[in-house]
N, C-alpha and C positions, 0 to 999 in steps of 0.2 A: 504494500500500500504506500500511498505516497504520504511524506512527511513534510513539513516546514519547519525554519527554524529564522530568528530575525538576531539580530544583531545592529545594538544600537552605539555609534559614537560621537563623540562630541562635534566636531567639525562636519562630518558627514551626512549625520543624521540617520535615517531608517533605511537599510538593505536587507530584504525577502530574497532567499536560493531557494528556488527547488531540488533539493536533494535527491528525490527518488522522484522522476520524471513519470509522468504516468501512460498508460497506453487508452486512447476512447476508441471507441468505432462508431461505422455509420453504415445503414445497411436500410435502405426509403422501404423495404416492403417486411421490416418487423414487425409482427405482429404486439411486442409488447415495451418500446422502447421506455429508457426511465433514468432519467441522469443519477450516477455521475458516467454513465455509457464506458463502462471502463472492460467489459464483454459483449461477446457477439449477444447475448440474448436480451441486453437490455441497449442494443445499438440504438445511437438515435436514428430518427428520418431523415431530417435534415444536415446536411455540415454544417450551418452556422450552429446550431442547437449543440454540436460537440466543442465550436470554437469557445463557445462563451462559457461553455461547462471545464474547461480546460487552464490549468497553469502555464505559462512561461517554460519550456524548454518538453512538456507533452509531444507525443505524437498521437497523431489523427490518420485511423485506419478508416478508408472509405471502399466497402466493393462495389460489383458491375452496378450501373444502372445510371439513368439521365435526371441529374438534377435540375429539379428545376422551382423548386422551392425554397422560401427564409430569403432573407435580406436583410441588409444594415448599410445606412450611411454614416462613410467616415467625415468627407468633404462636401459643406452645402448639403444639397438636396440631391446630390447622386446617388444612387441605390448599385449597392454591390451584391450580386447575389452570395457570395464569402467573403467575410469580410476579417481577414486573421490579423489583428489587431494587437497580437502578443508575438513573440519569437516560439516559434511551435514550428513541428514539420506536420506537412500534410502530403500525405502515402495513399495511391491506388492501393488495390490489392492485385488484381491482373493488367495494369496500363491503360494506355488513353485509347486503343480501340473497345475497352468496355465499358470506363469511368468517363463521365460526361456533365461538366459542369455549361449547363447554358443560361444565357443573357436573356434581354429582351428587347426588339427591334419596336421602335414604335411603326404602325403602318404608314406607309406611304414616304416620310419623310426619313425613316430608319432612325435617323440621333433627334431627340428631342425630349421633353420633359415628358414622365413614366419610361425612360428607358434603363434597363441595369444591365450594370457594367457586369463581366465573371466573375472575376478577384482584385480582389484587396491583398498587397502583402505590406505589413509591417516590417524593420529593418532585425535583420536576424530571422523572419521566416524563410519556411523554404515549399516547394508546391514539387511534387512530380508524379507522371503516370496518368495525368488528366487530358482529354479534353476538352479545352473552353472554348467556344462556340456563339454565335448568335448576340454576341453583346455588344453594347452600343454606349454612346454618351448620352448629356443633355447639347442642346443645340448651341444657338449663339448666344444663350442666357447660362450668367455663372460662370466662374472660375475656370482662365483657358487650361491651366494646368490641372489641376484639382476635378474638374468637372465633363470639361469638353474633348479629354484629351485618355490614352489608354482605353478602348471597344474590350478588349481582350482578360487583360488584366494589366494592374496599374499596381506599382511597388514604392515604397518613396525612396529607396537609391540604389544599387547595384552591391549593395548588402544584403538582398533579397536572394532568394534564388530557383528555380523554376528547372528541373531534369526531365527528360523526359516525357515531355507532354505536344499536344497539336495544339494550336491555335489557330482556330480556320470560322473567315465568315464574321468576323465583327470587324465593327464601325465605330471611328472616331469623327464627330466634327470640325477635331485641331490636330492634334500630334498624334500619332502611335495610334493607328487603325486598329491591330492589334493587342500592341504591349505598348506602355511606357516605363521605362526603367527596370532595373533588376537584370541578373545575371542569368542568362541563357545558357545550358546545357542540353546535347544532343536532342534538340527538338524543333519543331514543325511549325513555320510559319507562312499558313496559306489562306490566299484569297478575301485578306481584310484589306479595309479602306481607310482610307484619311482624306476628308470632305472638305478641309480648307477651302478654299476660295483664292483670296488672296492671302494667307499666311497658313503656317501647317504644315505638317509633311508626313514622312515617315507610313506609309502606307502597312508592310509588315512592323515595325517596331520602331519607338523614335526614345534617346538615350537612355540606350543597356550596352553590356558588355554579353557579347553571342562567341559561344564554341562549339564547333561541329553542330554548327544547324542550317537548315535549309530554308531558303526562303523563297517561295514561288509564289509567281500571278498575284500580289499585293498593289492594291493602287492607292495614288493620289496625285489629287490636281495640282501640285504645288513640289515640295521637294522629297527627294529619296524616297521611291517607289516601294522600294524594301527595306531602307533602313535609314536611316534619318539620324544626326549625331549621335553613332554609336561606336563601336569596337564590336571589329567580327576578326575571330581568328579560325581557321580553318572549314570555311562557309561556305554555300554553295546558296546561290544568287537567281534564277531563271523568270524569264516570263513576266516581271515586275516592272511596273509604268509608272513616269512621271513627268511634270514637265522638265523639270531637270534634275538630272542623275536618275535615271530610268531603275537602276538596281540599287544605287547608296548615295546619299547626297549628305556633304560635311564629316566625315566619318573616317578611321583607319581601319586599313583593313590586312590581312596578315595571311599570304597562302590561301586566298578565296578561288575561287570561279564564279565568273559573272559572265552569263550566256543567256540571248533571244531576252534580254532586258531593251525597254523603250522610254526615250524621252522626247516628247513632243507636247507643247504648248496650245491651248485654243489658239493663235493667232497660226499658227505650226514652227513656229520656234523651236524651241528642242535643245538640251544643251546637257550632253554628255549619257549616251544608251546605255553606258554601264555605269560609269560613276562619275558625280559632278563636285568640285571642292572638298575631295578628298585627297588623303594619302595611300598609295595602296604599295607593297611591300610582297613580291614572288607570287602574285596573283597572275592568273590567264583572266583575259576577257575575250570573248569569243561569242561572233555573232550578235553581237549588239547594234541597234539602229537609234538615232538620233535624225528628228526631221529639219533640225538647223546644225549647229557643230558640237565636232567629236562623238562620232559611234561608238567606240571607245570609252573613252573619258573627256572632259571638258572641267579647265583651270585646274586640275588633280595636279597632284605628285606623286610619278611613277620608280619604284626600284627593281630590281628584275624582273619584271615583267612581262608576259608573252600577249599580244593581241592581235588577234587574229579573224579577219573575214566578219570582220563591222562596217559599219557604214555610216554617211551621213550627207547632206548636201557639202558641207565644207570641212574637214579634217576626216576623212572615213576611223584612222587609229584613234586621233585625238585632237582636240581642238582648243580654244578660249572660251568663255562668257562672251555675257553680252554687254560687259563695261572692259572688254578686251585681258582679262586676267589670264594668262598662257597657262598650259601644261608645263611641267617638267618630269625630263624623262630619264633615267640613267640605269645604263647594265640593258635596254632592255631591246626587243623583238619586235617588230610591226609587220607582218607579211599579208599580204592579199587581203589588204582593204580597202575601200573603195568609198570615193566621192564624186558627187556632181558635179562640184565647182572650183573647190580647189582644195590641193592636199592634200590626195590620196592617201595618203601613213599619214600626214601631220598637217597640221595649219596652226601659225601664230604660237609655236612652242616651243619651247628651250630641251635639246635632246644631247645627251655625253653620252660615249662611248653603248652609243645605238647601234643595231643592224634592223635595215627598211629593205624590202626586198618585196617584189611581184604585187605591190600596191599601186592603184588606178587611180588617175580622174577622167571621167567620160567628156564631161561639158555638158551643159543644159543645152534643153530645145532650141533652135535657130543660132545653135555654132557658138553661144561665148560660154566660157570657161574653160575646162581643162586644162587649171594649170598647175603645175608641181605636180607629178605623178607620188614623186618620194613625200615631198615635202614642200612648202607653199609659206612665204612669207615668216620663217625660222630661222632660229640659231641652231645649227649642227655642229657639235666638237668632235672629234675623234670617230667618228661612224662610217657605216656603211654602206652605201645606197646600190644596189642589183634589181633589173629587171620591173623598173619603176615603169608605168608609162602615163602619156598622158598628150595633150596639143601642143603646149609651149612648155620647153622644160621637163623633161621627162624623168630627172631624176629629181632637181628642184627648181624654185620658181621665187624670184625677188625674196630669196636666203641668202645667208650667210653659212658657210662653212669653212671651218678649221679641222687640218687635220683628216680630211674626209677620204675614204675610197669610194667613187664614181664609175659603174662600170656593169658595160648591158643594158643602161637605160633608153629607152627611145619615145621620141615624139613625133608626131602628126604632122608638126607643121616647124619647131624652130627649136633649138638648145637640146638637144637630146641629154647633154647630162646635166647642163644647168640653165635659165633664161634669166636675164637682168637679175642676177645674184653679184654676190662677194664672194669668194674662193681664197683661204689662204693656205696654200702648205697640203693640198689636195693632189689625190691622180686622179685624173678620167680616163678610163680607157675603153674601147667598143661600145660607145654611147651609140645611138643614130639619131638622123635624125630628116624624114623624110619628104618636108618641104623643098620645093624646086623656085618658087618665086622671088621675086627680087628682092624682098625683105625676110626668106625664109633659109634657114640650113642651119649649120653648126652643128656639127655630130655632137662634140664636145661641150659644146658653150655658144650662146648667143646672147649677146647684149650683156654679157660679165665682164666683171672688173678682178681681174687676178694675180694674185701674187705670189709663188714659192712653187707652182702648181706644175704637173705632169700633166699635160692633155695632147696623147695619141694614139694612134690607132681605133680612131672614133672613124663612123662614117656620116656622111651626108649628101646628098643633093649637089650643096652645094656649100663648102668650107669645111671639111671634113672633121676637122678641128676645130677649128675655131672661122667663122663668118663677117668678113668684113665687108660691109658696103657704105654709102652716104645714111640709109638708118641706124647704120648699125651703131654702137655705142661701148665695145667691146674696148678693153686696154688691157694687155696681157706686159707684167713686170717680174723677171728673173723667175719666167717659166719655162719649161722642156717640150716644145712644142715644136709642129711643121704645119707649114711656111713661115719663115720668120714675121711674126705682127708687127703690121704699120704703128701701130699706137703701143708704146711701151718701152722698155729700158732692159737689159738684164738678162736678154732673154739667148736659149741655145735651141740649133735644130737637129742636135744630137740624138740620136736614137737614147732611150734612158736605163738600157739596160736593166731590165728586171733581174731576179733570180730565176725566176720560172714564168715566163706570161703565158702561155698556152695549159700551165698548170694552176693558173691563177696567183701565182706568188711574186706580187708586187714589190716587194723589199728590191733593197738594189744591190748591183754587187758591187764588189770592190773595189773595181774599176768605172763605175756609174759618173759620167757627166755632173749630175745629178746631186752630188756628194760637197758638198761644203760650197754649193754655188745658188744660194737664197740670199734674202733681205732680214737681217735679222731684225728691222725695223715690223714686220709685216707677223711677226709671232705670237702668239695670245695665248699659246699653252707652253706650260713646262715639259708635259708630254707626248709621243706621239701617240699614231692609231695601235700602237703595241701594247701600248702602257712606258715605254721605255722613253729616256732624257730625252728632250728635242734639242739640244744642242750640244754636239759631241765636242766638236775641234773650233769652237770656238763660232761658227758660221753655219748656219743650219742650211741642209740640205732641203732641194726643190724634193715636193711630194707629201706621199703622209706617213713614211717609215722615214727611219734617221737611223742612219750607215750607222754600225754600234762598234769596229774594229778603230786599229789605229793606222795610220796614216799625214798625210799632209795636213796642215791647217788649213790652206790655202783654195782657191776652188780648182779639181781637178779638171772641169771644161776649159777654165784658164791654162793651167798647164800642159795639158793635151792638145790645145791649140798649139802651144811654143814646140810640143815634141820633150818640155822633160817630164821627171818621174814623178809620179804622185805618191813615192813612199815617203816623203816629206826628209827624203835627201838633198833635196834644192831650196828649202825653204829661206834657209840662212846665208848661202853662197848668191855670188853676183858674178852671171854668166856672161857678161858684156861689159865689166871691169870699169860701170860707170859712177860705182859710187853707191849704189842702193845694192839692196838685197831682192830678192826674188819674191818675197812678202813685201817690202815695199813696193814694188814695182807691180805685184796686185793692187794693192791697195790704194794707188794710183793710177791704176788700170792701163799703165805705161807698158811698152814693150821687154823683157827683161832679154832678148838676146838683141837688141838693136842700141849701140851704148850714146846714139844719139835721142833718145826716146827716154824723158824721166821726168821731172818734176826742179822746174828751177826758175827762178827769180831772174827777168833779163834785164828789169832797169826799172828806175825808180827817177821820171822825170818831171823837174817844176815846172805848170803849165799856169801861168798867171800867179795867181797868191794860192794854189792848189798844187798836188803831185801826183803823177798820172803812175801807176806799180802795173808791169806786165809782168807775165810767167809764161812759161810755156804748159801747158794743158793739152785736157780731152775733155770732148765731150759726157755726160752721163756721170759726171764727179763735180760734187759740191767742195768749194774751199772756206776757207776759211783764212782773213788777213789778220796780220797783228803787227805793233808799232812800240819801238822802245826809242830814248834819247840819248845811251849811249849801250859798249859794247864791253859793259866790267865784266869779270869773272860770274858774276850772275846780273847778268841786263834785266827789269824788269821790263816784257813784252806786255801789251794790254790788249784786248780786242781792239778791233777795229772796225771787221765787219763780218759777217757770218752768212752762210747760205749762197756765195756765189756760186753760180752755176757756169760750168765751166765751157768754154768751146773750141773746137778743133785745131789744134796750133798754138792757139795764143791768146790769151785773156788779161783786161785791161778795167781796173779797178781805178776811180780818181778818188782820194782824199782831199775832203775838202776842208780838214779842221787841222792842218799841219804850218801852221801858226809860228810867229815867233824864230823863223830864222835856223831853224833845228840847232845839232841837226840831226837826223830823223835817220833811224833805221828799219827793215821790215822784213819780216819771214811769213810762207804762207806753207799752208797744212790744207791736207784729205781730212773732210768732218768723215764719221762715221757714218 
């Protein structure tokens, strides 16, 4: 039998334990129930009839049968058909295909005043083995939390707890169609609603903690179709609609599947088929549709991630909001998604060390769109892009990439691996791109702006690499391409020697063009597509692997040009006995076997109350001047002038603040 025992102290005052916890039951068709219901033969009818007969830390035995009697309101004037009010557990006897706790819908309107919610949990109960069914809120009257919110059952925090049970078929007017709050265990959350309007959400459950539970076909007009600010780890997501975040919206989620979830808006907006402003962490989403952006996800943040064969008008993998808040994506997979309009894997998102591969955009009816097959108006670091297609831009589309491999992509009409993007430190290779018209080609690239980049063996129509015309708007800088670009600096038409192209292994070798011949101005990562330094020998290599042996510092296309060695045996010697080394005479971009070819000062002459300083120069090298007033063992020199740009022969600088009679002396240097 059970005991009590109190204990009283000064500061604290009066603390009741239950020592010997008791056991009640509950069994609706006893012939002779009689509290304190602590056996089968004097079970009560009803569960509340056991709650209220019950102490603090009791268990409550319930066998088969559909309750649907007793009630108690906690909050307002909402009616809980259980209402466990104490820390108690509550036990089926054979689970929730036979135990049956039901609500009550009011007609026609579902949530309104006369409807009762299933359960009630108090912080410290626990409910398993049941299913609740059929319950509902009160409507737009009363307490959003407290009254209008929880159809299913309602816990006040994730101190609660709920094993084993269905929850299928209740209605909220605000939050959690189903559940609000409380910690979920391997259980069933199907086909409740959350009726918001314009605030609400959470169609299956709106803030709990969910483990190994299912959440199917749960709606609402407002956010997270299945789940609404909560924690799912190990979850399985289908069939759930919302306007945005069709399966979860605000939420983290941990090793989930979200599959055949919808986000579509009454205007048909849409924003995120599986999840919207969430975190999701080793989840797949698969098969999700959104009727405005990200099939996938929309404004989420993704970590290993697989999404696969979603859809949407604009980002098929992933997309923005509708106040423009991007995805972020890292470690993760996009393949064969699809868009209407632009951004087949991605739209307006931030992606690291991604791989995109055989994702679409079609373009809408009467020809516009399609554009960015891979990705559409994003930042890419370090990733992937294969077999992307789309109109314009078949791998991406007015992006940014760092770092990117490019390659397979193809377009309809112009940029097969990239359209009016940014490219730093990327390869393209066998993009297409199958426009023939006067404003149409670029296997590689069309209307990009490139820096560090590898783009060959692309096809097209017509620039097979790269596409230049009077529209064109392309500027290719210290990249490995063919035909050499009109617009641009830096550039070789050197084959880039792969390690394996026909095997797909991009790296380069040892001997690569390729190799210490970028802008290190044009770098934004530490790393490259390997994970490994991006800058070895002091000059980062054109591409998106960086040469990892040792070697010259120098760029090997430089020295390959002269004919010497790039084992960085010539870097220090001076092959034409003019005075510089073979590193300076890079770094000058001067001739290093021609010893009339170098960098030197040829006069410093007064023109009026001014001094005109020439040098001998190139093109394609900024200098820099500087000015001292005499020539002690340490002269102090001081700027003078910075950022000249230098030209073929001979370059001619006037000072005009050389004052005073000097007299003046002057040395001029290669900026970086």
């Amino acid at each position: 039998m059970r005991t009590a025992i109190s204990l009283t102290a000064a500061a604290f005052g009066l603390a009741i334990f239950n020592i010997s916890a008791a056991t009640r039951y509950v069994w609706q068709d006893n012939p002779s129930p009689a509290p304190p219901y602590t056996n089968w033969t004097s079970a009560a009818h009803a569960i509340q009839d056991a709650v209220d007969a019950a102490l603090a830390g009791d268990e409550i035995v319930v066998t088969n049968g559909t309750y649907v009697t007793g009630g108690r309101a906690v909050y307002g004037t909402m009616t809980n058909r259980v209402a466990v009010d104490k820390p108690l557990a509550l036990q089926s006897v054979n689970g929730p295909e036979f135990t049956i706790i039901q609500g009550y819908q009011v007609p026609v309107t579902t949530n309104g005043d006369g409807a009762i919610r299933c359960v009630y949990l108090t912080n410290g109960a626990s409910l398993s083995g049941f299913t609740l069914t059929n319950g509902a809120t009160r409507g737009f009257f009363g307490d959003t939390m407290g009254e209008q919110s929880g159809g299913g059952f309602w816990c006040e925090s994730t101190n609660a707890a709920i094993s084993n049970c269905v929850v299928a078929g209740n209605s909220a007017s605000c939050w959690g169609g189903g559940a609000k709050g409380g910690s979920m265990y391997n259980s069933t959350l199907t086909g409740n609603s959350a009726k918001g309007y314009y605030s609400g959400g959470g169609g299956g459950v709106y803030a709990a903690v969910l483990d190994n539970c299912t959440l199917s076909n749960n709606a609402t007009t407002w956010l997270g179709g299945g789940a609404s600010y909560s924690t799912l780890n190990n979850c399985i997501l289908t069939g759930n609609s919302a306007d945005a975040g069709g399966g979860v919206s605000s939420s983290t989620l941990n090793n989930c599947m979200l599959t055949r979830n919808l986000a579509g808006d009454r205007q048909g907006g849409g924003y995120g088929g599986g999840a919207y402003g969430s975190t999701l962490k080793d989840c797949s989403l698969i098969g999700n549709f959104s009727t405005g952006n990200g099939g996938g996800a929309a404004a989420s943040v993704l970590n290993s991630c697989m999404l696969s064969g979603n859809a949407a008008y604009n980002g098929g993998g992933v997309g923005a909001d509708f106040g423009g808040n991007p995805s972020s994506l890292n470690n993760c997979t996009l393949t064969d998604n699809l868009a209407a309009f632009a951004g087949g894997g991605a739209v307006s998102s931030s992606l690291t060390n991604c791989i995109l591969t055989g994702n679409q955009v079609t373009g809408i009816q009467g020809g516009d769109g399609g554009y960015g097959g891979g990705a559409s108006y994003s930042t890419l670091n370090n990733c992937t892009l294969t077999r992307n297609t789309g109109s314009l831009g078949g791998g991406g589309f007015d992006s940014t990439f760092h770092n990117c491999r490019l390659a397979g992509n193809s377009a309809a009409y112009g940029g097969g691996g990239a359209f009016a993007g940014k490219l730093c430190n990327c390869t393209l290779i066998s993009n297409m791109a199958m426009g023939t018209n006067s404003w149409e080609g670029g296997g590689g690239a069309l209307n990009s702006i490139m820096g560090n980049c590898i783009v060959y063996f692309n096809h097209a129509g017509q620039g097979a690499n790269h596409f230049e015309s009077r529209l064109n708007e392309s500027r290719l800088n210290y990249c490995c391409t063919t035909p050499m670009p009109t617009n641009g600096v830096g550039n070789t038409t050197n084959e880039p020697l792969f390690v394996d192209y026909a095997g797909g292994n991009l790296r380069l070798q040892s001997n690569s063009p390729c190799i210490n011949a970028g802008l290190n101005a044009d770098v934004s990562s530490t790393i490259d597509l390997d994970g490994n330094p991006r800058i070895v020998s002091g000059t980062v290599d054109i591409g998106a692997y960086e040469f990892q042996g040792p070697g010259s510092v120098i760029s090997y296309a430089w020295l390959q040009q002269y004919g010497l060695p790039i084992d960085g045996s010539a870097d220090a010697t001076d092959p034409d006995a003019d005075g510089h080394t073979t590193w300076q005479e890079w770094r000058c971009l001067t001739d290093p076997t021609n010893a009339l070819s170098g960098l030197r000062l040829l006069s410093a002459s007064p023109v009026g109350i001014n001094v005109t300083v020439s040098w001998q120069s190139v093109a394609r090298v900024n200098y820099f001047l500087e000015r001292a007033t005499n020539l002690s063992p340490t002269p102090l020199f001081t700027p003078l002038a910075t950022g000249i740009p230098g030209h073929p022969g001979t370059t001619t600088y006037t000072d005009p603040s050389a004052l005073g009679g000097g007299p003046f002396f002057y040395r001029v240097g290669v900026e970086p």
